[in-house]
DRENMI-924563 format. One line per field, with one value per residue (C-alpha): x, y, z; residue in three letters. Coordinates in nm, 2 decimals. Each point is the difference from the previous one (the first is absolute). Layout:
# DRENMI-924563
xx [X, ...]
yy [Y, ...]
zz [Z, ...]
rodo [ala, ...]
***
This chain:
# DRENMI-924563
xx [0.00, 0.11, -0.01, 0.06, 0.00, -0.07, 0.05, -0.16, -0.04, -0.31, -0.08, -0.14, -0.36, -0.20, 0.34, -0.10, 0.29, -0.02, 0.28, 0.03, 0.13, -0.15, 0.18, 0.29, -0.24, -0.15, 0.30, 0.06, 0.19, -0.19, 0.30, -0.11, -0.43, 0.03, 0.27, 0.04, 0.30, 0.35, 0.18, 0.17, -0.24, 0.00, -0.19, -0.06, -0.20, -0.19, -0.10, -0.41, -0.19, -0.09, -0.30, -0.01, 0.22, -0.08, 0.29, -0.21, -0.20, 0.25, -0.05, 0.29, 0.34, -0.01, -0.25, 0.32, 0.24, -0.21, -0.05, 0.34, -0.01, -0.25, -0.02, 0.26, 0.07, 0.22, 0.25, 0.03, 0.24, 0.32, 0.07, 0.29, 0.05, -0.05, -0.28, -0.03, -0.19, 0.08, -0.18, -0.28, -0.26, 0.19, 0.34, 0.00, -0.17, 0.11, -0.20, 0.03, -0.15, -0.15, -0.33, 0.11, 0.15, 0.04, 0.06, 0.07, -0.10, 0.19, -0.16, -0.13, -0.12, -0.34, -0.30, -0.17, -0.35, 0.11, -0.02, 0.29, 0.32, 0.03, -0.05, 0.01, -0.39, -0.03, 0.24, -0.23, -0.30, 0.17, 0.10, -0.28, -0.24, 0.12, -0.14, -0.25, -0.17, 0.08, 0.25, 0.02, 0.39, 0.01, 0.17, 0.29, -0.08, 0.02, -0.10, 0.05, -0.23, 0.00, 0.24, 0.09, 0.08, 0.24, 0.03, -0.02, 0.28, 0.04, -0.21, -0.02, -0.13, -0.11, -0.08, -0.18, 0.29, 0.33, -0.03, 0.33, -0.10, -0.07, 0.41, -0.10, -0.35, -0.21, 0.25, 0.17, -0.24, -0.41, -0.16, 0.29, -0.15, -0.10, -0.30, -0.15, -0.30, -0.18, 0.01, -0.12, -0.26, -0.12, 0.01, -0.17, -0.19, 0.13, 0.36, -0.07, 0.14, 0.02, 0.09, 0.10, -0.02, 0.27, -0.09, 0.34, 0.38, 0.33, 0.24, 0.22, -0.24, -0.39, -0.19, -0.12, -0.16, -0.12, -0.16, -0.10, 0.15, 0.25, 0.19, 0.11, 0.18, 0.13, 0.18, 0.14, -0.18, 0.08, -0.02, 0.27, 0.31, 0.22, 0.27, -0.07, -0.11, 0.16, -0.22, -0.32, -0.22, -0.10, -0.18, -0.10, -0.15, -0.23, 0.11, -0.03, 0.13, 0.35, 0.02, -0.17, 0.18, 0.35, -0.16, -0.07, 0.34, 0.14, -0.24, 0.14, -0.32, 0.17, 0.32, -0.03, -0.18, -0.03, 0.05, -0.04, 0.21, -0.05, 0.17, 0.25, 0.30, -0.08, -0.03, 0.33, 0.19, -0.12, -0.16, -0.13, 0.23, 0.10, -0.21, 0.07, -0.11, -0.04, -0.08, -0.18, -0.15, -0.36, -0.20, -0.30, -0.11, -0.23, -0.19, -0.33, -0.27, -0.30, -0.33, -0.05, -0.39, -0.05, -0.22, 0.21, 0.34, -0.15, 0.21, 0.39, 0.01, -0.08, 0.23, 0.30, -0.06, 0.00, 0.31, 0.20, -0.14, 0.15, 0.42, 0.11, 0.32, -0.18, -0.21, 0.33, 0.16, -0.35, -0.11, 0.36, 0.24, 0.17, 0.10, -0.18, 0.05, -0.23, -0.14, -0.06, -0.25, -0.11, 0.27, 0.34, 0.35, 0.21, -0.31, -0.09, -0.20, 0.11, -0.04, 0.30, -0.26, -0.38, -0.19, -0.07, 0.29, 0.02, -0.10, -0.29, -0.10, -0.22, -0.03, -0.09, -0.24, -0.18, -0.04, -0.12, -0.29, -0.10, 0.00, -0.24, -0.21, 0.01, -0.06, -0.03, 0.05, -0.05, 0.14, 0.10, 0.25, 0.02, 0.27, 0.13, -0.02, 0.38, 0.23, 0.19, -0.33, -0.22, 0.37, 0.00, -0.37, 0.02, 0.29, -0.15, -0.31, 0.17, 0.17, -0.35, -0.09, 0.24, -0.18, -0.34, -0.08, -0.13, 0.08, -0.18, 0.18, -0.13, 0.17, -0.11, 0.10, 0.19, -0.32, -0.22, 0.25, 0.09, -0.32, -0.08, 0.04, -0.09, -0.37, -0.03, 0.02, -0.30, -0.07, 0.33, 0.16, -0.20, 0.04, 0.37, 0.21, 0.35, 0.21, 0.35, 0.09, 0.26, 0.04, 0.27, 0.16, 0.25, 0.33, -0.21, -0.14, -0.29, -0.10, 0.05, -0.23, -0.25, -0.26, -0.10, -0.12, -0.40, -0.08, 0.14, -0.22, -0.22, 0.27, 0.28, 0.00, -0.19, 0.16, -0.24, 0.24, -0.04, 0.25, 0.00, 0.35, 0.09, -0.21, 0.19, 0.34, -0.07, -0.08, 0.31, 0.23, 0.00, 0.07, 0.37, 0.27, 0.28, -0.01, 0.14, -0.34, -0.21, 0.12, -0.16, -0.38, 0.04, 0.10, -0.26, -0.30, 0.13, -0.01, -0.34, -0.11, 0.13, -0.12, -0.37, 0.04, -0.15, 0.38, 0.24, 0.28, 0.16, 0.27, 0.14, 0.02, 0.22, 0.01, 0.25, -0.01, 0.14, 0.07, 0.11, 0.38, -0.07, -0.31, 0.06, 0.17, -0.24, -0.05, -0.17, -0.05, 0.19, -0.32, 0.02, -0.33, 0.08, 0.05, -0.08, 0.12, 0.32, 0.04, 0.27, -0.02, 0.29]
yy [0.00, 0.46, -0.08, -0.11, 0.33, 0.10, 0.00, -0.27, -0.21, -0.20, 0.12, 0.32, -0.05, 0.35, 0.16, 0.40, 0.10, 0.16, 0.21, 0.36, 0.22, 0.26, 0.29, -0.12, 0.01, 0.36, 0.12, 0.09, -0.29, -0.21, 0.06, 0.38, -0.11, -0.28, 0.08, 0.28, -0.07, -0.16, -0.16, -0.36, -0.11, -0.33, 0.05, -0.27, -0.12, -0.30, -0.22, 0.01, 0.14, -0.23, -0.23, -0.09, 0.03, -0.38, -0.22, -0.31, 0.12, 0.20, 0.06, 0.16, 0.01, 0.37, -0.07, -0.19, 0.35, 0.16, -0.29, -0.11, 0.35, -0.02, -0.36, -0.20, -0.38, -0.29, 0.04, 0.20, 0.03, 0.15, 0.30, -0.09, -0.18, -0.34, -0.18, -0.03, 0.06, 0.15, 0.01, 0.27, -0.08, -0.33, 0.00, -0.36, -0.25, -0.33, -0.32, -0.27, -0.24, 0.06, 0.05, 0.19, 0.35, 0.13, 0.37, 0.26, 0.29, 0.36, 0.14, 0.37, -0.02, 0.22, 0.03, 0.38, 0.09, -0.14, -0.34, -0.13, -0.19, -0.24, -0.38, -0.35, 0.05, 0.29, -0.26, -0.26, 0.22, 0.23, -0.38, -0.19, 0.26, 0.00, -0.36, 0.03, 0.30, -0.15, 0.27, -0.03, 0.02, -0.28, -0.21, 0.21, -0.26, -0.32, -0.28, 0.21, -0.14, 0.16, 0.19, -0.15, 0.26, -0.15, 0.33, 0.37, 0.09, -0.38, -0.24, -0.25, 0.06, -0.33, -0.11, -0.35, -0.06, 0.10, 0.40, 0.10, 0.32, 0.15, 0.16, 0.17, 0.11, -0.07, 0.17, 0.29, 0.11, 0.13, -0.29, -0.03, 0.34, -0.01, 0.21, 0.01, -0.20, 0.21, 0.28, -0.15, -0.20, 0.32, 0.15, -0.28, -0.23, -0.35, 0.10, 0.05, 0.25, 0.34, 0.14, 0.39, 0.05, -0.20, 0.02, 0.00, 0.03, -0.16, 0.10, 0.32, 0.18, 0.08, 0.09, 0.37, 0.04, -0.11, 0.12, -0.24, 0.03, 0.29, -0.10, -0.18, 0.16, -0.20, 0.14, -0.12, -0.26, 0.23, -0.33, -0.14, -0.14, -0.16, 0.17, 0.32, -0.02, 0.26, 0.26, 0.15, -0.03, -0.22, 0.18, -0.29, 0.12, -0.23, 0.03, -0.28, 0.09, 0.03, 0.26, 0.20, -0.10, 0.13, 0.32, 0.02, -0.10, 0.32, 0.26, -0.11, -0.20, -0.31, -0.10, -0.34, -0.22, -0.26, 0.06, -0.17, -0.23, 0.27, 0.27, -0.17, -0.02, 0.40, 0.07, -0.26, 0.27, 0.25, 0.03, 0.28, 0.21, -0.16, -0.33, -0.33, -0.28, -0.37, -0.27, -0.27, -0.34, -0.10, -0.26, 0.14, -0.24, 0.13, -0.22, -0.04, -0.16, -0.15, -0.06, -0.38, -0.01, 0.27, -0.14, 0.12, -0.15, -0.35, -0.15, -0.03, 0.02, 0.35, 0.08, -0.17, 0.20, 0.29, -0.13, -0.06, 0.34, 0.23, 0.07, 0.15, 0.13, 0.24, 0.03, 0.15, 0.19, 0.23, 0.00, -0.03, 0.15, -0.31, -0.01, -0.28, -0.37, -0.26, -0.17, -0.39, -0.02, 0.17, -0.08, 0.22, -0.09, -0.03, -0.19, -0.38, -0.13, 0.24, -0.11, 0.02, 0.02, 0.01, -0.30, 0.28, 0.18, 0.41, 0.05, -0.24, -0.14, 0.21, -0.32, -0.23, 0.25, -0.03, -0.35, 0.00, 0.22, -0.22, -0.30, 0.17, 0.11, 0.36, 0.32, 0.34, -0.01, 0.31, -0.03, 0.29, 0.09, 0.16, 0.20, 0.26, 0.40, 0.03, 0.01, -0.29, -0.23, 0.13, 0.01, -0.41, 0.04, 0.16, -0.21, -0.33, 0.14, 0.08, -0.36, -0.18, 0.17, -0.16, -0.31, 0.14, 0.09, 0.30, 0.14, 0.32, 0.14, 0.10, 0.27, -0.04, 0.20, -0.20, -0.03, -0.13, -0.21, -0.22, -0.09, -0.14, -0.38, 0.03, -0.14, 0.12, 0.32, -0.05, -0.19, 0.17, -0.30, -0.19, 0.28, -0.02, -0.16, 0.12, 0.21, 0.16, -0.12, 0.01, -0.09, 0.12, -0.28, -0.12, -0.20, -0.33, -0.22, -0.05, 0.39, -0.03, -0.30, -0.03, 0.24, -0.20, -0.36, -0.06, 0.15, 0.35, -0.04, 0.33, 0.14, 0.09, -0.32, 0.23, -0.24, -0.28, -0.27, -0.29, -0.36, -0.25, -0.02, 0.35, 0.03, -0.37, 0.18, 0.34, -0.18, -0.24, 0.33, 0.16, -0.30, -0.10, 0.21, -0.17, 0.31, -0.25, -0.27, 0.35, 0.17, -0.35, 0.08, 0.38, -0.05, -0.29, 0.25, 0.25, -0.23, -0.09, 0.37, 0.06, -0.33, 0.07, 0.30, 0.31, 0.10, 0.17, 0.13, 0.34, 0.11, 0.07, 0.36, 0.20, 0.25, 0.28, 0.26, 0.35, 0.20, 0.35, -0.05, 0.35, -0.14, -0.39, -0.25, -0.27, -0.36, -0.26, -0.38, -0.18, 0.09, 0.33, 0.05, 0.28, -0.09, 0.31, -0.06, -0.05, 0.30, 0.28, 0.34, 0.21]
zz [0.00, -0.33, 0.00, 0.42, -0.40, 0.10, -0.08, 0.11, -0.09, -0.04, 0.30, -0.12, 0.02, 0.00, 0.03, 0.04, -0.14, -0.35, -0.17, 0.22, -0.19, 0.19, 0.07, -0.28, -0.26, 0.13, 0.02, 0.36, 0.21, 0.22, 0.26, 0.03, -0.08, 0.23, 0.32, 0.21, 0.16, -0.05, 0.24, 0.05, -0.25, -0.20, -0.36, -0.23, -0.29, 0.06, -0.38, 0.20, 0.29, 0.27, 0.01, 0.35, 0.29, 0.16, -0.09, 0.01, -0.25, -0.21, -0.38, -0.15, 0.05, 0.08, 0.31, 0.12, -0.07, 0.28, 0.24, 0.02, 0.15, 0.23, 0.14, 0.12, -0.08, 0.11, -0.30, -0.27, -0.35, 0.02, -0.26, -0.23, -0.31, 0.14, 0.14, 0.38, 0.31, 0.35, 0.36, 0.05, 0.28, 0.10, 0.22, -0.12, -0.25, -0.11, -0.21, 0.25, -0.30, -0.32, 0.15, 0.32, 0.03, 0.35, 0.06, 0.28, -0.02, 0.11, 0.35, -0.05, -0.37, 0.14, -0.20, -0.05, 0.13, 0.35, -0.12, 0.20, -0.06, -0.31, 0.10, -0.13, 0.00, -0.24, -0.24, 0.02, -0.09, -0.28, -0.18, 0.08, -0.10, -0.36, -0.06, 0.25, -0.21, -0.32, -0.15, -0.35, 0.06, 0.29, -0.29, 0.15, 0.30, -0.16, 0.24, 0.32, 0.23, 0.32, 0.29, 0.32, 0.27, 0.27, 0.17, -0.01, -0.26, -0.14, -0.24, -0.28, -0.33, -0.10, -0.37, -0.12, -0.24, -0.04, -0.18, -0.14, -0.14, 0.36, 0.08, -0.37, -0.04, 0.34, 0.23, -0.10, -0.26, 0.03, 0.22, 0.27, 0.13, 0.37, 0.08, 0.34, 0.07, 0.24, -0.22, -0.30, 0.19, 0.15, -0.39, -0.16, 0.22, -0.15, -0.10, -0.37, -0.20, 0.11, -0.33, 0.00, 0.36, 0.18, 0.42, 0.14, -0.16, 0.10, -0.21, -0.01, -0.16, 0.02, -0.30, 0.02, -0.28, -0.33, -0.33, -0.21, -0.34, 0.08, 0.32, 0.36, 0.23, 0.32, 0.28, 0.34, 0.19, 0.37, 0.20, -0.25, 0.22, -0.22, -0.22, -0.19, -0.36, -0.20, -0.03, 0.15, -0.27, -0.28, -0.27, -0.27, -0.35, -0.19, -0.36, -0.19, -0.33, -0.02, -0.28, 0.26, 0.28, -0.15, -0.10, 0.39, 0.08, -0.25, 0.16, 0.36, 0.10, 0.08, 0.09, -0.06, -0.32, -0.22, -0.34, -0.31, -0.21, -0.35, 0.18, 0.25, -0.28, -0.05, 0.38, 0.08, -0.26, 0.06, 0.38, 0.16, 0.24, 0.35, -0.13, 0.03, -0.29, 0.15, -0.18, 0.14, -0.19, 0.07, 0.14, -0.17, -0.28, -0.31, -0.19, -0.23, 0.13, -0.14, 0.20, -0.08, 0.09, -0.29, -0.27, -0.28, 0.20, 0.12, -0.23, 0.04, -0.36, 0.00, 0.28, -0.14, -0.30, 0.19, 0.16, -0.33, -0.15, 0.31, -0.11, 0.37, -0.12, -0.22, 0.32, 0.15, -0.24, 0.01, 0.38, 0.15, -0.29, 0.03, 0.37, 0.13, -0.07, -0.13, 0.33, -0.04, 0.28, 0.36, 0.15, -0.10, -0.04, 0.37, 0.19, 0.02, -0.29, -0.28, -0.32, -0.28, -0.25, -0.07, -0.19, -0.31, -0.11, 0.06, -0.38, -0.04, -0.37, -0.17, -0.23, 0.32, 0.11, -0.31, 0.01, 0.37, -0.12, -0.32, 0.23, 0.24, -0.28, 0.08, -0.22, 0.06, 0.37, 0.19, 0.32, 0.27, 0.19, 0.33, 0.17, 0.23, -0.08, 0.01, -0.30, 0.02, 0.00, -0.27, -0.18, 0.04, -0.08, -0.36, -0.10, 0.10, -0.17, -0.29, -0.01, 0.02, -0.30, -0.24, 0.10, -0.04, 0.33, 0.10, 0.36, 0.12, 0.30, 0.30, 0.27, 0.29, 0.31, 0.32, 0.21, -0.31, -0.10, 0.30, 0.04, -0.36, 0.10, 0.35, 0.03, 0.31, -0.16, -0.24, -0.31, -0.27, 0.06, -0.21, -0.29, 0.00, -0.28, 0.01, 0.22, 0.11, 0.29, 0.24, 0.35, 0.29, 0.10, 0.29, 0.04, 0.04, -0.30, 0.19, 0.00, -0.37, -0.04, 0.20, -0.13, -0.25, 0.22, -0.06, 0.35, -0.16, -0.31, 0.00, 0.23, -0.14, -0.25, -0.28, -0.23, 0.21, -0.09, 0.20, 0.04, 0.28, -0.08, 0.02, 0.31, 0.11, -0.12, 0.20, 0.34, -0.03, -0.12, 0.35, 0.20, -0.21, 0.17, -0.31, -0.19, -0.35, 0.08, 0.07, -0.30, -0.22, 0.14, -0.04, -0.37, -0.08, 0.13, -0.21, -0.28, 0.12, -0.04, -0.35, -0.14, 0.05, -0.22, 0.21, 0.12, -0.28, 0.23, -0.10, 0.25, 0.37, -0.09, 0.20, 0.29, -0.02, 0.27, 0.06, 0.33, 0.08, 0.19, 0.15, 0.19, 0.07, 0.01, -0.18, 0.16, -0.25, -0.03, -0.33, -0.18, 0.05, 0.25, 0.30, 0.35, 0.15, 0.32, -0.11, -0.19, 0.16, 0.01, -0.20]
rodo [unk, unk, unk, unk, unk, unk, unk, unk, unk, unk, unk, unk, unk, unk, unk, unk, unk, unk, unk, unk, unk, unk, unk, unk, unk, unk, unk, unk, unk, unk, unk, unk, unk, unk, unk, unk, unk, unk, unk, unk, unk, unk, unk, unk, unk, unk, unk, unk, unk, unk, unk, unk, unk, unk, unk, unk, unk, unk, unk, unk, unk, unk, unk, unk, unk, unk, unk, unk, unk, unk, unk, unk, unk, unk, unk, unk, unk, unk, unk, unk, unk, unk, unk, unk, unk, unk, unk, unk, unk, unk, unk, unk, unk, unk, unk, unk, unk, unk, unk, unk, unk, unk, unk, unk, unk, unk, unk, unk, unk, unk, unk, unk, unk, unk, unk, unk, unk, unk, unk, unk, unk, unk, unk, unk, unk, unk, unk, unk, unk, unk, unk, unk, unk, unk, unk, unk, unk, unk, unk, unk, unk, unk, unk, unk, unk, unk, unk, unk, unk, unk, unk, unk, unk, unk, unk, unk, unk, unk, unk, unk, unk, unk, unk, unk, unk, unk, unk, unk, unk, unk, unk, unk, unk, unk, unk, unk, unk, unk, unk, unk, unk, unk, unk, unk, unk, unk, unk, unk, unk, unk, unk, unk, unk, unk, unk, unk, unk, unk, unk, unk, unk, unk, unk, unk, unk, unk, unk, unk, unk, unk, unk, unk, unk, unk, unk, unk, unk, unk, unk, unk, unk, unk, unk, unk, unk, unk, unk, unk, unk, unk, unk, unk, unk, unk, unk, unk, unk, unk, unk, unk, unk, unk, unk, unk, unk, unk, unk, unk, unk, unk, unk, unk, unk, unk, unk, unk, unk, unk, unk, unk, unk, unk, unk, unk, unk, unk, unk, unk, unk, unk, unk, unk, unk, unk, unk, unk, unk, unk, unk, unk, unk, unk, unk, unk, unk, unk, unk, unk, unk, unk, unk, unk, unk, unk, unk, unk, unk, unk, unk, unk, unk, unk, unk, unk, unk, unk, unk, unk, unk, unk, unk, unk, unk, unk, unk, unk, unk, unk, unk, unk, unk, unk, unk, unk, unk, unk, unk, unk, unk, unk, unk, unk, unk, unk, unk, unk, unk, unk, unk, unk, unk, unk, unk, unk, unk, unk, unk, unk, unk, unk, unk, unk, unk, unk, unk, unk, unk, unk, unk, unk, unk, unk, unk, unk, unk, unk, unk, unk, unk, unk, unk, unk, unk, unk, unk, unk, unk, unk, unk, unk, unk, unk, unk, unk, unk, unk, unk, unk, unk, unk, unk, unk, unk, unk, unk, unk, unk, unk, unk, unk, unk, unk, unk, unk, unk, unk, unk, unk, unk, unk, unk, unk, unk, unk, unk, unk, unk, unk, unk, unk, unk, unk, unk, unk, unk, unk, unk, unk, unk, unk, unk, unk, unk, unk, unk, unk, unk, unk, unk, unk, unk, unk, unk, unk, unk, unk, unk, unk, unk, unk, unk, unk, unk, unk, unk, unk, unk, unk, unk, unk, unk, unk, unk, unk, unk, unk, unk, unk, unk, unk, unk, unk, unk, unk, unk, unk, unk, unk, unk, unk, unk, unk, unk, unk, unk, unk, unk, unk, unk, unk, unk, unk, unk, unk, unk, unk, unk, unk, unk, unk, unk, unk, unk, unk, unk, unk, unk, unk, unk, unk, unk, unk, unk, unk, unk, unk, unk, unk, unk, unk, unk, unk, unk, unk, unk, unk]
***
């Protein structure tokens, strides 16, 4: 999940966040529209606004930005160019066997609101809770089953079967927030969701106010007792277009972005004064899909015309000027279960294509496709719809804004789902196969499986993934359910992408993980 694109990743769902342009685009700066006054102030772009500030119920990867900020959690990622994690909320945590993890937690962690000292319980509720409530992301769980508490500061997570991906998604990333129970229960009554309105903070910083669309600005928690973050405030700018985003960063806006792969060789040249240029390689993944269920895509047929028909390196060349490489699946090059190469090659087979239709019977086939408002995507839009056409399909495209869009194939979200045919997709993704895979089991059909592909064996392959900690006999079952994906069709895989940022030297002192995402906290003061 940017997405995390966030980017998120398919995590986005009724993301608010829209392109700001704001006072760019009128011409004044939103730094002199927006803020008053200047002081040890952190200001950053962030690729969406935030859905929701409950972690066990997070959305996109930029929800995670701010909680990271304002919640505290047994572990969390190190900055730097390699993967890792460090202790947060735990003095001391260790897997006493694959389905036991035992963990002791720091004394004096206190919760806002006068909700008291952090303890074992408020663990056990914040995880429990997640599957409890049935979070669309308690994937992120796995086969967690419940939390033993032995004593105040100490307790057990306990899973049904072994869960490998837990030290890399579950942890240190959006569920592995701690919330306090008597606060939420007070909130909510049953410990559900509690959305926009979080009851109690533990982190360094509080949230102090938000506009949706335009901004978030966080500043320090007062009951906060552990070390200093780097600066007083956090002021976070929802722009989700990077075009945008690096005309903020030029009229002093921001002082930190992502920016896009077309301009990066320009900017490394040629950067704007006292910035830095950092490249960083993605775990996004980008991809076609095709809704299965659709009348007019029922047959595989169809979709492997479509499959052949697509050429992604001309995909690239247009949307990315050539800076991004052909992906071969969801999972990118560096993490366990990468493939070297996808089942149809980069160019496809206009030829093959042709003779996938005739053998389906089709003519004249009309078929749409849907994507996001921002350049990039209705770039990949127009050139895929331009490549159907030499087969004799025509492809209307369809722009649709961020909070339109991630709801298309969610039925809870209405009956589009059953209107869509293709779309551009990506999702945010994780150093874990199983983030990268397991959106698309039957139980996340109408979820975020729009493609609503369904295998026993993928399903079979996706439960028996997280339980192999021999990353070489791990790396077979992550590549067969990628296989699994592309051979039914609805899957044409385009690229990881890339994400690039830039930070003013004069102001901070950036900290990032290797895919480039910020870790605020971590983030120094010049």
């Amino acid at each position: 999940m940017n997405g995390t694109a966030g980017n998120m990743s398919r995590r986005a769902l009724l993301k608010t966040g829209a392109a700001l342009g704001g006072g760019v685009i009128a011409g004044m700066p939103l730094s002199r529209a927006i803020w008053a006054a200047e002081g040890k102030v952190l200001k950053a772009r962030s690729g969406s606004d935030i859905a929701t500030l409950d972690p066990g119920f997070y959305i996109g990867f930029g929800d995670i930005d701010v909680t990271n900020c304002i919640y505290s959690k047994l572990i969390r990622y190190k900055p730097g160019s390699e993967w890792g994690w460090e202790l947060e909320a735990a003095e001391r945590i260790e897997e006493v066997d694959p389905t036991h993890i035992r963990f002791h937690l720091k004394k004096g962690i206190r919760f806002t609101g006068g909700y008291g000292e952090m303890t074992a319980r408020d663990v056990k509720f914040s995880f429990e809770r997640v599957i409890k409530h049935n979070s669309p992301i308690k994937p992120d769980w796995g086969p967690l089953d419940h939390v033993e508490i032995e004593d105040d500061y100490t307790g057990v997570i306990v899973f049904k079967t072994p869960f490998v991906p837990v030290w890399n998604v579950a942890l240190p990333f959006g569920v592995g927030h701690i919330v306090s129970e008597d606060a939420v229960m007070k909130a909510t009554g049953n410990g559900s969701s509690f959305g926009m309105k979080p009851p109690a903070f533990s982190g360094p910083y509080v949230l102090a106010e938000w506009k949706a669309k335009q901004y978030t600005l966080l500043t320090r928690n007062p009951d906060w007792s552990g070390p200093k973050p780097g600066f007083d405030e956090i002021r976070i700018i929802a722009i989700n277009d990077d075009k945008t985003a690096e005309r903020a960063y030029q009229a002093g806006d921001v002082d930190f972005t992502g920016i896009s792969l077309d301009t990066l060789s320009t900017l490394k040249s040629n950067p704007p004064a006292e910035t830095k240029v950092e490249e960083h390689s993605s775990l996004r993944y980008y991809w076609i899909g095709m809704n299965m269920d659709h009348p007019k895509l029922k047959d595989i047929n169809v979709r492997k015309a479509i499959q052949w028909a697509i050429n992604v390196p001309q995909i690239l060349d247009v949307a990315y000027a050539g800076q991004a490489e052909v992906g071969t699946g969801t999972i990118p090059p560096g993490i366990v279960g990468h493939r070297e190469k996808a089942l149809v090659p980069p160019e496809g087979d206009l030829a093959k294509a042709k003779e996938f239709l005739e053998k389906a019977g089709v003519s004249d086939l009309n078929l749409t496709i849907d994507c996001l408002n921002e350049s990039t995507y209705s770039t990949i839009a127009q050139t895929v719809q331009a490549q159907l056409s030499q087969i004799g399909i025509t492809a209307e495209v369809n722009v649709q804004d961020s909070g339109s869009y991630w709801a298309l194939g969610m039925e809870s979200e209405g009956d589009r789902w059953k209107e869509l045919q293709l779309t551009v997709m990506y999702f945010s993704n994780l150093p874990d196969p199983h983030y990268a895979t397991t959106w698309f089991v039957q139980d996340q059909v109408g979820v975020w499986n729009w493609q609503r592909f369904r295998s026993e064996r993928y399903d079979e392959l996706s439960a028996k993934g997280v339980t192999i900690s021999d990353p070489n006999e791990r790396a077979k079952v992550y590549q067969e359910m990628q296989d699994l994906l592309e051979e039914s069709g609805a899957f044409r895989f385009l690229t990881y992408g890339g994400d690039p940022v830039m930070y003013r030297t004069t102001k901070t002192q950036a900290a990032t993980l290797p895919d480039g995402r910020p870790l605020f906290l971590n983030f120094k003061q010049v």
